[in-house]
N, C-alpha and C positions, 0 to 999 in steps of 0.2 A: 612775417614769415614764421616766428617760431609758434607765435599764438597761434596761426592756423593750424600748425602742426601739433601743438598741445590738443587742440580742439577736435582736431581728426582722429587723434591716437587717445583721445575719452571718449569719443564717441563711437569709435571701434570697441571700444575695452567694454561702453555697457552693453553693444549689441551684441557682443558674445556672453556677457554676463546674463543680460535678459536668454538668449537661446537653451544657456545650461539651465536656469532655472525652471525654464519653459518644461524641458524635458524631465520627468523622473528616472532617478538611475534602476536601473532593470537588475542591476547584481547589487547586493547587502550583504552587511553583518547584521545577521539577524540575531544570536544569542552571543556573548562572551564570558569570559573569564579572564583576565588581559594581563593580569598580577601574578607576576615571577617572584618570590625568592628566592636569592640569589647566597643567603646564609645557609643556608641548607642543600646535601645532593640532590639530584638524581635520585628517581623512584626507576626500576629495575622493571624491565620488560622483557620476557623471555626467562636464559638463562638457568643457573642452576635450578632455580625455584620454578621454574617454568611460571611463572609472574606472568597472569593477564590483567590490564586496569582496563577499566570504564570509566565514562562520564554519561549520565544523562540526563536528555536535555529537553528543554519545553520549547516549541516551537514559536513564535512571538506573530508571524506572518505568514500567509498562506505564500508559498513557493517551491521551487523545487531545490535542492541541497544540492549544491556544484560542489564543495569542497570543505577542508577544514585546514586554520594556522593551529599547530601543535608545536610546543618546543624540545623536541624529541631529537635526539643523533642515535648512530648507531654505530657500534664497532662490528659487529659481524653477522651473518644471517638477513632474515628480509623483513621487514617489517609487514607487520599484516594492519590494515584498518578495516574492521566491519560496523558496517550500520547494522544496526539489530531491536527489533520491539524492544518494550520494558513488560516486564509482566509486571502481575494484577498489586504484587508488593512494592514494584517500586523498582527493581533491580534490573538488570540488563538480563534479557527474553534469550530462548535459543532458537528464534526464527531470526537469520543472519539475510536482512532487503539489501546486502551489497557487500562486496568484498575487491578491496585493491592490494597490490604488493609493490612494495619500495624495495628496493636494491637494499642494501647497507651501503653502497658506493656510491648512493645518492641520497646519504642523510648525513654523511660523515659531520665530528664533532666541530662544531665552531661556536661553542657555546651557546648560554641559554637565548637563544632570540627564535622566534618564531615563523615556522619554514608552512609554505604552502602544501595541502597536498590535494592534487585535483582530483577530486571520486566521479569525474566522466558524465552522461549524460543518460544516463538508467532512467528509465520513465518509472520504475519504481520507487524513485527519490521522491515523489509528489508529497507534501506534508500540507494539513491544513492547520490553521492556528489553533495551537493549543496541544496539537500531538502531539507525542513521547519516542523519542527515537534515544539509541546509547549508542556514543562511541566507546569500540572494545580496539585496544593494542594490544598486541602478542606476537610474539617473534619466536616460534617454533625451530629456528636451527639455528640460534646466534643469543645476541645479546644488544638492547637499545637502554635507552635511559631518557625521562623526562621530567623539564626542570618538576619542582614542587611549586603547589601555591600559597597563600599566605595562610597565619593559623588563625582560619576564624572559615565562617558559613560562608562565603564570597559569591555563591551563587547558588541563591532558594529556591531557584525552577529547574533545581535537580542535586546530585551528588556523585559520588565517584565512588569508586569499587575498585578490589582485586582479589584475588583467586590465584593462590600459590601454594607450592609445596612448603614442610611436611602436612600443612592445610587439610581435612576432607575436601574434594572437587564442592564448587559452588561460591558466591558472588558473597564477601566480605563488606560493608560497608565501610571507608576511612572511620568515620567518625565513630567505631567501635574500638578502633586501636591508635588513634591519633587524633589532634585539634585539626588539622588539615582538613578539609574535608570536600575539596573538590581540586580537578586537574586544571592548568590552566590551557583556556582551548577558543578559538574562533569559529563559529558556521558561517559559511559563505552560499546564502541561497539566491536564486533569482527568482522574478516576479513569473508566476505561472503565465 
């Protein structure tokens, strides 16, 4: 009896093993950055300095972009996330393909771990591989914070940026004021 039942419950286990495999998953992480340090604060989003950061990013697979993990909280105001071109430098474009808002009531602090945030189902989200899209953060009537990444190049199919006061307006590269030199960030896109 038990043998039959060892034998029924493996051979249950590969016909569901074989069906996932069968199937391709239709949602991915397609680009990451996944390395938090945790020695270091908090980069400033919003705020006095009105601090906008970017990251961008090289597309790996043709799909459409549902979302992004950022490890970002927030004590006040809303968080703003735009997808936006890169222009011809490299830097985050001022043509903004999407725009969502977070509460701050719905990012509150519980440290560095990484929170989803869904960007909806915009047919302008369509990226083919190898595109250049930027995530920009800004918080226009409050104050956010996001963990830092580690100090070295962590991710070569793109870099990060900010743009803050007393600054002239326009897109800074990290790696002109810091080893850091990118945000840490997840794209969650599906298969077209």
């Amino acid at each position: 009896m038990k043998s039959a039942f060892c034998f029924s419950l493996a051979l249950c286990f590969l016909v569901i093993a074989s069906l996932a495999r069968a199937q391709s998953p239709s949602v991915f992480i397609d680009q990451m950055q996944p390395i938090i340090d945790e020695t270091v604060g908090p980069l400033a989003i919003g705020g006095t300095s009105e601090q906008q950061l970017a990251q961008t990013v090289t597309v790996a697979r043709d799909g459409h972009l549902r979302g992004v993990f950022l490890p970002v909280s927030c004590d006040s105001g809303r968080l703003v996330i735009e997808i936006r071109n890169v222009d011809l430098a490299g830097a985050p474009g001022a043509v903004v393909l999407a725009r969502h808002m977070f509460d701050s009531e719905d990012v509150t602090p519980v440290g560095p771990i990484f929170r989803y945030f869904k960007l909806g189902h915009d047919a302008g989200l369509s990226f083919a591989a190898g595109a250049r899209f930027a995530i920009v953060l800004r918080n226009p009537t409050g104050s956010c914070g996001i963990s830092r990444g580690p100090s070295l190049d962590s991710y070569i199919r793109g870099a990060g940026f900010f743009d803050a006061r007393p600054n002239p307006p326009g897109w800074i590269p990290f790696s002109e004021t810091e080893t850091r030199v990118d945000l840490p960030f997840m794209t969650v896109m599906k298969l077209p």
